[in-house]
ChimeraX commands (.cxc) that place a marker at each C-alpha (Angstrom):
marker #1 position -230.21,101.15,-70.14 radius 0.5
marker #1 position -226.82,102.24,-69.05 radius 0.5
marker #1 position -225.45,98.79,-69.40 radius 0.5
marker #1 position -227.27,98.22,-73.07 radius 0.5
marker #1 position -225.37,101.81,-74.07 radius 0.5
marker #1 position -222.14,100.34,-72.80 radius 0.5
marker #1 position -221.89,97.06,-74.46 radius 0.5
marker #1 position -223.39,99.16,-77.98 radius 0.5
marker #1 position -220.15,101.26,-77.32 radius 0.5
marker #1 position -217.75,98.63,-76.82 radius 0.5
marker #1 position -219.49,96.78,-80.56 radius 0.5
marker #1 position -218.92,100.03,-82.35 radius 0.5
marker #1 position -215.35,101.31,-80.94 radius 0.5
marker #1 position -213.46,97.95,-79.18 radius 0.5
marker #1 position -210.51,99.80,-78.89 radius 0.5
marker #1 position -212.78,101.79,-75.77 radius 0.5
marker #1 position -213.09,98.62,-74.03 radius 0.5
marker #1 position -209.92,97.25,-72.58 radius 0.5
marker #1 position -209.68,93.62,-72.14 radius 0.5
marker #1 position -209.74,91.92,-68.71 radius 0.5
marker #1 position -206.29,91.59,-67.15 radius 0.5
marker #1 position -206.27,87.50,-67.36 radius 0.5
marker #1 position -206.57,88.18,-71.36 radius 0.5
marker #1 position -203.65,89.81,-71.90 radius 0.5
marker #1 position -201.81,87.17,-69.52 radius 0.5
marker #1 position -202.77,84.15,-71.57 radius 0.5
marker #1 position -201.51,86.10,-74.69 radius 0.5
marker #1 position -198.54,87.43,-73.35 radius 0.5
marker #1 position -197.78,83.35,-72.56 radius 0.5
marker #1 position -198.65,82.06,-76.07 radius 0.5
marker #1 position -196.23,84.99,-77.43 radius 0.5
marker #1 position -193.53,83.54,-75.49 radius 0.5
marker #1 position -194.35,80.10,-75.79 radius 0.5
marker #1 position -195.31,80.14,-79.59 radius 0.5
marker #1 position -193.13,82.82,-80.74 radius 0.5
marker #1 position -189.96,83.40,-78.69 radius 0.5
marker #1 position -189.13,79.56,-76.86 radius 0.5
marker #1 position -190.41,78.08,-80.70 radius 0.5
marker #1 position -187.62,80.23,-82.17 radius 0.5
marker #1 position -184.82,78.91,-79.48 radius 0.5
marker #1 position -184.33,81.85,-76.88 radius 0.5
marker #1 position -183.49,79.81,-74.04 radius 0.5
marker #1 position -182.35,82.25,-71.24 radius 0.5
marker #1 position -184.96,81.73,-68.36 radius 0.5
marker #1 position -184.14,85.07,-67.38 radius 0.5
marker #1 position -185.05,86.76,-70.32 radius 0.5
marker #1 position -188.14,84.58,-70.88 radius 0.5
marker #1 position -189.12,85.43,-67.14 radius 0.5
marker #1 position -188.87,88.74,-68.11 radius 0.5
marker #1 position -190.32,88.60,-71.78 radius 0.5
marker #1 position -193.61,86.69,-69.60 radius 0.5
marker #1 position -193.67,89.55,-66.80 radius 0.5
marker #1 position -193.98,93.15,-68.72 radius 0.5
marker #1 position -197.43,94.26,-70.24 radius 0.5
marker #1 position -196.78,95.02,-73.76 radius 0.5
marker #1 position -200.37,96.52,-74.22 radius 0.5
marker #1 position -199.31,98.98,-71.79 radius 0.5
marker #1 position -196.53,100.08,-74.12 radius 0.5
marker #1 position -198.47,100.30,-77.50 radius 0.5
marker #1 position -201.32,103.14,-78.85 radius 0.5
marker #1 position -204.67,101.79,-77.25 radius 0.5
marker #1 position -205.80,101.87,-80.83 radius 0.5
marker #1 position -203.11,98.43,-81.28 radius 0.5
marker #1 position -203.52,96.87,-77.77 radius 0.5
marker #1 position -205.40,94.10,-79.48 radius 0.5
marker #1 position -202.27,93.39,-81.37 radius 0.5
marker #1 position -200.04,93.96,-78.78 radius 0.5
marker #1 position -199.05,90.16,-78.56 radius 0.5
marker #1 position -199.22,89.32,-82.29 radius 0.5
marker #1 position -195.98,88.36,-84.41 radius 0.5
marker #1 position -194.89,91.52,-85.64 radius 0.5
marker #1 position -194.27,95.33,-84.88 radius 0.5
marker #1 position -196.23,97.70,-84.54 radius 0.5
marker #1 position -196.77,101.20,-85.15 radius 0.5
marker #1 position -196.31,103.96,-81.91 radius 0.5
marker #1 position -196.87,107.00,-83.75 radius 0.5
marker #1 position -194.45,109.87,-84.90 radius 0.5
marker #1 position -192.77,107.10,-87.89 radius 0.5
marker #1 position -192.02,104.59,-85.12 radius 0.5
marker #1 position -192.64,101.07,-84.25 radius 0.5
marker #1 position -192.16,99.08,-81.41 radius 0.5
marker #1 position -189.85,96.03,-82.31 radius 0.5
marker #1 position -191.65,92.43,-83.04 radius 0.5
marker #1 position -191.35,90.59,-79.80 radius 0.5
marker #1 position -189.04,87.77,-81.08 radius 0.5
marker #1 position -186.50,90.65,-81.93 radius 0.5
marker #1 position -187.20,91.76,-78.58 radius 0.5
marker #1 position -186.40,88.49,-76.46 radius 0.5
marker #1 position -183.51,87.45,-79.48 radius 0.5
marker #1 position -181.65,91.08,-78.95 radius 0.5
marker #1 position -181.81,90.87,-75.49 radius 0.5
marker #1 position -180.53,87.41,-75.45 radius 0.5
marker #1 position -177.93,87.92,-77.36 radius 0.5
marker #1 position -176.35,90.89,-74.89 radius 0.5
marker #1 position -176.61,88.32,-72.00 radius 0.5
marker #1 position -177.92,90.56,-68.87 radius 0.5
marker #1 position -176.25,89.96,-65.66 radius 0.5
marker #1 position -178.01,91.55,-62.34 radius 0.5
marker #1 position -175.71,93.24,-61.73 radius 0.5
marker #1 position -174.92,94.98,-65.07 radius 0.5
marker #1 position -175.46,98.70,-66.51 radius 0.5
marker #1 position -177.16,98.84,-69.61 radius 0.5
marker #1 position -177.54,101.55,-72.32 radius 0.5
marker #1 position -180.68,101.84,-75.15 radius 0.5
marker #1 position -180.27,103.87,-77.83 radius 0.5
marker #1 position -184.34,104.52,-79.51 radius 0.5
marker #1 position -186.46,104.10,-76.40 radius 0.5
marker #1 position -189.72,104.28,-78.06 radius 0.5
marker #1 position -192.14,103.73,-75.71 radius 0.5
marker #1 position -189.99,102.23,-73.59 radius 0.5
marker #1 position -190.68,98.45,-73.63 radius 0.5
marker #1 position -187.46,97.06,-74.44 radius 0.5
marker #1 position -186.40,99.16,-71.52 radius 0.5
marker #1 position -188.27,97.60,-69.24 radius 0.5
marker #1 position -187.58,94.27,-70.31 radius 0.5
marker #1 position -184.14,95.15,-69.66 radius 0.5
marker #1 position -185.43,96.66,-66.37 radius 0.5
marker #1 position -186.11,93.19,-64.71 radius 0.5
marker #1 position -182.76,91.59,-65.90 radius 0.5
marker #1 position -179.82,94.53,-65.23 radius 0.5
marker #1 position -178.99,96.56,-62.27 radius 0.5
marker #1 position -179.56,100.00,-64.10 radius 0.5
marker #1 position -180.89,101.03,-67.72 radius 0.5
marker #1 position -180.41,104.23,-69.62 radius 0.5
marker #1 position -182.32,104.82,-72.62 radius 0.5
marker #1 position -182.13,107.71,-75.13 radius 0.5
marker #1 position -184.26,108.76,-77.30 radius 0.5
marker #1 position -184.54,111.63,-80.14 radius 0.5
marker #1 position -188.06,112.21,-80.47 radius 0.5
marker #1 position -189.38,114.76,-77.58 radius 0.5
marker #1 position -193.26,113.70,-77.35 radius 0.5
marker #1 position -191.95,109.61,-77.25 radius 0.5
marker #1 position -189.58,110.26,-74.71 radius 0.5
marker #1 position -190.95,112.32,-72.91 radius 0.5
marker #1 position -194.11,109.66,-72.82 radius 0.5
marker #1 position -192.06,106.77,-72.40 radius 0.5
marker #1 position -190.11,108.35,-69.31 radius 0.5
marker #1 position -194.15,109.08,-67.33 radius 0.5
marker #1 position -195.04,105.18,-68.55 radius 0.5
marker #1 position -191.74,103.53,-66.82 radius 0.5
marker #1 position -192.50,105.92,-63.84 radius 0.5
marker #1 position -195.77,105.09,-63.34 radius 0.5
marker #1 position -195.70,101.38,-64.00 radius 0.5
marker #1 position -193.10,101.26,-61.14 radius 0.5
marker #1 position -190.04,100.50,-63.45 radius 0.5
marker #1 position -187.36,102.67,-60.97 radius 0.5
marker #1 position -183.97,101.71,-62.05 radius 0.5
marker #1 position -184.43,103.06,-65.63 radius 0.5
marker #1 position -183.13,106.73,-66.25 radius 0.5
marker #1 position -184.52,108.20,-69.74 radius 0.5
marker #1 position -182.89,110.64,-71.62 radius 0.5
marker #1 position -184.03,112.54,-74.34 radius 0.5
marker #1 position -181.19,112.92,-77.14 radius 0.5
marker #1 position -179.05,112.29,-79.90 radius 0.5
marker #1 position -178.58,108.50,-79.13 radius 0.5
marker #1 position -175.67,108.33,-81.87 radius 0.5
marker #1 position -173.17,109.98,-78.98 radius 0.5
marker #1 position -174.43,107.60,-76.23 radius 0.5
marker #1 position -174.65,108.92,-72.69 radius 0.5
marker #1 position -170.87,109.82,-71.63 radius 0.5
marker #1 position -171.12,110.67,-67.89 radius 0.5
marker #1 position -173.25,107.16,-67.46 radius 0.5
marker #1 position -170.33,105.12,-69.45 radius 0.5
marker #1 position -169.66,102.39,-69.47 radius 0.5
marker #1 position -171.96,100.03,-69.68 radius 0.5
marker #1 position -171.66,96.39,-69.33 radius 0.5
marker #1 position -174.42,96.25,-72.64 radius 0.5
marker #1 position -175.55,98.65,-75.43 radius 0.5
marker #1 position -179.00,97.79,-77.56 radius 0.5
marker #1 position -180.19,99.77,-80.26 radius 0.5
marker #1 position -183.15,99.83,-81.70 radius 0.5
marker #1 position -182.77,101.59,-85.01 radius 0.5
marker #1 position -180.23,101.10,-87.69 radius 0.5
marker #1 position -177.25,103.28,-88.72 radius 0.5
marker #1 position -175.43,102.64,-91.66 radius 0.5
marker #1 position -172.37,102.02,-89.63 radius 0.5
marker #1 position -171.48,100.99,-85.54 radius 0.5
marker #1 position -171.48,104.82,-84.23 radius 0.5
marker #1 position -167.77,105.28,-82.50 radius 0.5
marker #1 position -168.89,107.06,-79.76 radius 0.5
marker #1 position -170.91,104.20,-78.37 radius 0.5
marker #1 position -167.83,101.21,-79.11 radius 0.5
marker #1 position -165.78,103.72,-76.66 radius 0.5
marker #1 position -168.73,103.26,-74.16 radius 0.5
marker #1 position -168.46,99.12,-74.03 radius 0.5
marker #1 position -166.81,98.40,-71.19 radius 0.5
marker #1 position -164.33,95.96,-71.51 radius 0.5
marker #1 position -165.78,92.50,-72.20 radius 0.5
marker #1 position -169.22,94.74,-72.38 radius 0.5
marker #1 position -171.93,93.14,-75.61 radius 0.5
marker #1 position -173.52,95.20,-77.94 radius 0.5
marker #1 position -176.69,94.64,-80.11 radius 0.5
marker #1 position -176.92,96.70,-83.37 radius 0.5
marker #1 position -178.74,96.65,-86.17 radius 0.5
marker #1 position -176.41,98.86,-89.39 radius 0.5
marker #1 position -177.09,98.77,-93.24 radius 0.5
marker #1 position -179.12,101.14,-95.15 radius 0.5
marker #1 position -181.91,103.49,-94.70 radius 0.5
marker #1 position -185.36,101.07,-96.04 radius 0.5
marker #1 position -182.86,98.07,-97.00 radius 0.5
marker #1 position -182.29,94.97,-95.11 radius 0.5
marker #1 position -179.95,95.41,-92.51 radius 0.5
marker #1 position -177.63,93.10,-90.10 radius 0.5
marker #1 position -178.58,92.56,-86.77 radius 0.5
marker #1 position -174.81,92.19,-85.60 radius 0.5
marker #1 position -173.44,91.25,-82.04 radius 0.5
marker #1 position -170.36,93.35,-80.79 radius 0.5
marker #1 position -168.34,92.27,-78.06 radius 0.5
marker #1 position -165.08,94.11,-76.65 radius 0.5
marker #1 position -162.62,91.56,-75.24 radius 0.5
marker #1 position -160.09,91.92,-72.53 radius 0.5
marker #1 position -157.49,93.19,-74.57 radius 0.5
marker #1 position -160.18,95.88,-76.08 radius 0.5
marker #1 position -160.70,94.41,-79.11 radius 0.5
marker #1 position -163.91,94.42,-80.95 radius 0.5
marker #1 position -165.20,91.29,-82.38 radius 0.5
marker #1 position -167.98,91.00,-84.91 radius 0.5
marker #1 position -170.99,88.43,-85.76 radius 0.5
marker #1 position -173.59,89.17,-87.87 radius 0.5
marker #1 position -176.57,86.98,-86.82 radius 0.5
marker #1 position -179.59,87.50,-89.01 radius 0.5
marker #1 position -180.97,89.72,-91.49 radius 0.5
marker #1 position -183.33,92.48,-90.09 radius 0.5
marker #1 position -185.37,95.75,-90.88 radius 0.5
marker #1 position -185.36,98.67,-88.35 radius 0.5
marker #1 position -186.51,102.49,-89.17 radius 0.5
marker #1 position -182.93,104.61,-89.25 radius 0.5
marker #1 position -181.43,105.78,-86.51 radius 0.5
marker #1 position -181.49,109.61,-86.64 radius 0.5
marker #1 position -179.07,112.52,-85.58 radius 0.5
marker #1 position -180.05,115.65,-83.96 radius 0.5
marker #1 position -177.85,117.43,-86.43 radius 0.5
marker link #1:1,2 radius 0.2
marker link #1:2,3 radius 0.2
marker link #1:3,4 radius 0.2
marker link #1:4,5 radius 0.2
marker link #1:5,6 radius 0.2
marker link #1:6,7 radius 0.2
marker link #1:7,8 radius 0.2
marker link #1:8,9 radius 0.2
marker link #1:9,10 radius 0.2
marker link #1:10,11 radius 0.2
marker link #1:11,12 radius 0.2
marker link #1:12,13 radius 0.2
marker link #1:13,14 radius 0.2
marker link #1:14,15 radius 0.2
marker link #1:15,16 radius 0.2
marker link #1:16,17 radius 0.2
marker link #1:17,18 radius 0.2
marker link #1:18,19 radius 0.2
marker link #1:19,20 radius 0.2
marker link #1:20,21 radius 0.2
marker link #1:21,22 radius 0.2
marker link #1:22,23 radius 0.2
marker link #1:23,24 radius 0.2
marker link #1:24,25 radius 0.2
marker link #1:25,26 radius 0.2
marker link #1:26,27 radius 0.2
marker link #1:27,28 radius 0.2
marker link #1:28,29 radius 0.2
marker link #1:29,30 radius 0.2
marker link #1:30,31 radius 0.2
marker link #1:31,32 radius 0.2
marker link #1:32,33 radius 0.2
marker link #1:33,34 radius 0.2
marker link #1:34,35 radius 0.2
marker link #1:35,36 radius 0.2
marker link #1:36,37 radius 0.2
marker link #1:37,38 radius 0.2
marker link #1:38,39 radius 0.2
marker link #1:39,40 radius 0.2
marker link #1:40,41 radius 0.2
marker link #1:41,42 radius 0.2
marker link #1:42,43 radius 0.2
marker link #1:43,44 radius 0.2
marker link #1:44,45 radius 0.2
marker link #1:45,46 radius 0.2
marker link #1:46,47 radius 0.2
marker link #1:47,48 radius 0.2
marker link #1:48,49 radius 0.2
marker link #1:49,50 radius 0.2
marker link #1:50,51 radius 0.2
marker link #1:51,52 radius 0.2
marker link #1:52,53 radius 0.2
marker link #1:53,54 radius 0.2
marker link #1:54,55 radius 0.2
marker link #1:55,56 radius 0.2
marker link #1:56,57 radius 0.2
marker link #1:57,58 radius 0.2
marker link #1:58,59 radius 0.2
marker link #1:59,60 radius 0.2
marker link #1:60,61 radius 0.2
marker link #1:61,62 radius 0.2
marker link #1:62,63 radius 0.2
marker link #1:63,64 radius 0.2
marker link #1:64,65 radius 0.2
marker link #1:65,66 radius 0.2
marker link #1:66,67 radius 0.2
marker link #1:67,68 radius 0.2
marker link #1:68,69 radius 0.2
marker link #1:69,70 radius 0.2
marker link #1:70,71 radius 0.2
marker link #1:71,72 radius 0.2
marker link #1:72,73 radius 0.2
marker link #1:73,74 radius 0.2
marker link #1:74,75 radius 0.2
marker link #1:75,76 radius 0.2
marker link #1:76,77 radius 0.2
marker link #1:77,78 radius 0.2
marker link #1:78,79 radius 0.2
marker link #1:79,80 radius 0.2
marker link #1:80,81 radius 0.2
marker link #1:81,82 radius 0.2
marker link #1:82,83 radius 0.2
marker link #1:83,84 radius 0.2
marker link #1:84,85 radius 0.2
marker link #1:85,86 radius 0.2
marker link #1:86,87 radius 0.2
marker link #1:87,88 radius 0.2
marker link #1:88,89 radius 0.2
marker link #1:89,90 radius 0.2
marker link #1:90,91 radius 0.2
marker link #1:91,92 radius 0.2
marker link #1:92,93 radius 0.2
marker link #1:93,94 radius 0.2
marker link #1:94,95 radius 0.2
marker link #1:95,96 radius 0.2
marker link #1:96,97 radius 0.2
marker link #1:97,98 radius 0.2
marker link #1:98,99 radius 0.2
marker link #1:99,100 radius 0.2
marker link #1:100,101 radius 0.2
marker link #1:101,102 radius 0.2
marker link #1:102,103 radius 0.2
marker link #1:103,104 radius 0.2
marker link #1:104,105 radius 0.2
marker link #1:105,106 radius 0.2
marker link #1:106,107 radius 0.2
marker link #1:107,108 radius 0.2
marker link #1:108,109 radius 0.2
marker link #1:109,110 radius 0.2
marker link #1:110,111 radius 0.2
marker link #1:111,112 radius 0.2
marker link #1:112,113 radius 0.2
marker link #1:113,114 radius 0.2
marker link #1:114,115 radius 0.2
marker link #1:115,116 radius 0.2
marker link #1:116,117 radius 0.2
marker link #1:117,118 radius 0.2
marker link #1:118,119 radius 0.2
marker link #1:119,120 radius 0.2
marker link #1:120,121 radius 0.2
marker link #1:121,122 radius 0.2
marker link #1:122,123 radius 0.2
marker link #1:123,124 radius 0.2
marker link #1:124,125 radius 0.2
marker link #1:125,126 radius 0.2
marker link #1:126,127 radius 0.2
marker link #1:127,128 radius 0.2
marker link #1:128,129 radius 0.2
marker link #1:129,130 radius 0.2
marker link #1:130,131 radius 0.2
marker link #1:131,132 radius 0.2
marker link #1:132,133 radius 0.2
marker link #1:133,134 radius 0.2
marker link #1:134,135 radius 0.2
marker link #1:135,136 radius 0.2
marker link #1:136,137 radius 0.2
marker link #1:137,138 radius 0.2
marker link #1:138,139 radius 0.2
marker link #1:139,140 radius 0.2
marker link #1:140,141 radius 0.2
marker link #1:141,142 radius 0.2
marker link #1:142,143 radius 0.2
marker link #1:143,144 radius 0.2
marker link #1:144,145 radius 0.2
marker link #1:145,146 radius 0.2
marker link #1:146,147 radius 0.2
marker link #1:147,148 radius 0.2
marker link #1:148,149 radius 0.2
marker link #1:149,150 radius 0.2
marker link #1:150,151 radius 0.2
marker link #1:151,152 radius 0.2
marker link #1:152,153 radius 0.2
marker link #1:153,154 radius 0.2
marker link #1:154,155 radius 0.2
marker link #1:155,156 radius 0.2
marker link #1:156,157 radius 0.2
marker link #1:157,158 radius 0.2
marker link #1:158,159 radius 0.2
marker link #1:159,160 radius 0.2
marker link #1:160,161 radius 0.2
marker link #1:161,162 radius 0.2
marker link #1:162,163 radius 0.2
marker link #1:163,164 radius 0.2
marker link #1:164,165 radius 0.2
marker link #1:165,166 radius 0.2
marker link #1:166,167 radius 0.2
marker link #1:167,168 radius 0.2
marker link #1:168,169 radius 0.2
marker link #1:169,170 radius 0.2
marker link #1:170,171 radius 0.2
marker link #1:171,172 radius 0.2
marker link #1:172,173 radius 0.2
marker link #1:173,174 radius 0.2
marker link #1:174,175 radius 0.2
marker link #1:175,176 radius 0.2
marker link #1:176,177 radius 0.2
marker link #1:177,178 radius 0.2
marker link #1:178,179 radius 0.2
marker link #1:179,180 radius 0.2
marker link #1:180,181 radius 0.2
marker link #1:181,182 radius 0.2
marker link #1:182,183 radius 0.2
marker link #1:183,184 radius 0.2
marker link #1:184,185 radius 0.2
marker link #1:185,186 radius 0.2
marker link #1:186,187 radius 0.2
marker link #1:187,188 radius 0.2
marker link #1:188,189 radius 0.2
marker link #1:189,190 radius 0.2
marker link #1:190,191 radius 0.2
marker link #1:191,192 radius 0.2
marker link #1:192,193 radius 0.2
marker link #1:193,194 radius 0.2
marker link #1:194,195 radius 0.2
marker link #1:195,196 radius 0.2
marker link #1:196,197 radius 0.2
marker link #1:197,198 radius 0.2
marker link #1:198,199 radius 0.2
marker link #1:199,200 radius 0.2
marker link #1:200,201 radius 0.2
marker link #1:201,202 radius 0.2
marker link #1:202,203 radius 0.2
marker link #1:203,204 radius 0.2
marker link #1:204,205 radius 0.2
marker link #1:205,206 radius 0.2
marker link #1:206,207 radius 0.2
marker link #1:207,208 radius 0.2
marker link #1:208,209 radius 0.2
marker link #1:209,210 radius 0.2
marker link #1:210,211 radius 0.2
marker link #1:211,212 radius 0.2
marker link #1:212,213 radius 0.2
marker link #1:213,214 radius 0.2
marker link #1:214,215 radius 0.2
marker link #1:215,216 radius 0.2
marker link #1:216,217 radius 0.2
marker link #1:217,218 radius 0.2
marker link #1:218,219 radius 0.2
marker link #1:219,220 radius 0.2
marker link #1:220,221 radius 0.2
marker link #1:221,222 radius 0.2
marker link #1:222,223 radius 0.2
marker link #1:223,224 radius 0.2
marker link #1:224,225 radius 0.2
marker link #1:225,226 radius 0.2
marker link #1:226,227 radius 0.2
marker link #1:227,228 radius 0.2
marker link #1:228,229 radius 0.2
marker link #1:229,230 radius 0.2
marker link #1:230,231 radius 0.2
marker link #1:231,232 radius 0.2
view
């Protein structure tokens, strides 16, 4: 009878009945088979990585039967977590070393940290929102993800006694590349940014700082990101 009340459960609320483990594995490989190494992200690293951390785990339980689907998805408090193909492509694009330092700016429930997790030496991730931080900072802990430090912030001023880092990502969109943070590349340090307008279609744009300090520019693709916020 017990069993019968179960499985009437699990037809009437899924979202109540997790899927096996092995599930989630053989969707987390057709996302990066079908969506990121289709698309041309090539790093084996970051593919390694993109293949190794549970995405369900980093979504509302409500959405962890989208959590491998094509697009973002909603994490509560006017947030999303990034479409996976941004994900892998961003993180590409800032070419991890192991033995680099690495800042976030918009943690969110943490999964791009954690992707950065398994390809850098150390992450630091801010973000503005108390209850996501705060959330995202028990999740890392308790999924075992040790060399990330979160910080909950205004992301716009970067994390000064941590600088500088070898890469920057950020996960929401200013209208323009925030100072503070070009003053935390390091030389020859890569940053990931998306900037344009608040509900517009923004530039995902690579920043790199060359020997001489210099900043160089690329805009790679169009993108839409919710705003990056201050905390005044």
């Amino acid at each position: 009878m017990l069993k019968l009340v179960a499985f009437m459960t699990c037809l009437a609320l899924p979202a109540s009945c997790p899927a096996p483990p092995d599930f989630y594995e053989a969707a987390r490989e057709r996302m990066v088979s079908r969506q990121i190494e289709a698309r041309d992200v090539k790093d084996p690293r970051v593919l390694a990585a993109m293949r190794s951390v549970p995405r369900h785990l980093f979504v509302p339980l409500s959405e962890q039967g989208s959590a491998y689907d094509d697009h973002p998805l909603s994490i509560g408090y006017g947030q999303t977590i990034s479409q996976p193909y941004i994900v892998a492509l961003m993180t590409e694009l800032a070419r991890p070393g192991p033995g680099d330092r690495a800042l976030e700016v918009g943690t969110g429930s943490g999964y791009q940290a954690a992707v950065l997790s398994r390809l850098v030496k150390e992450v630091y991730t801010i973000e503005i929102l108390p209850p996501l931080g705060e959330e995202a900072a028990r999740r890392l802990k308790d999924l075992g993800y040790s060399n990330v430090q979160v910080r909950v912030g205004d992301g716009y001023e970067g994390w000064v006694e941590a600088a500088p880092f070898d890469i920057i990502l950020v996960t929401a969109a200013p209208e323009k590349v925030p100072a503070p943070l070009l003053d935390q590349l390091r030389t020859g340090g890569r940053m990931v940014i998306p900037v344009g307008p608040v509900h517009e279609i923004q530039s995902l744009r690579l920043i790199e700082k060359d020997n001489r300090g210099r900043i160089l520019t690329r805009d790679m693709l169009p993108v839409q990101f919710v705003p990056l916020t201050r905390s005044r």
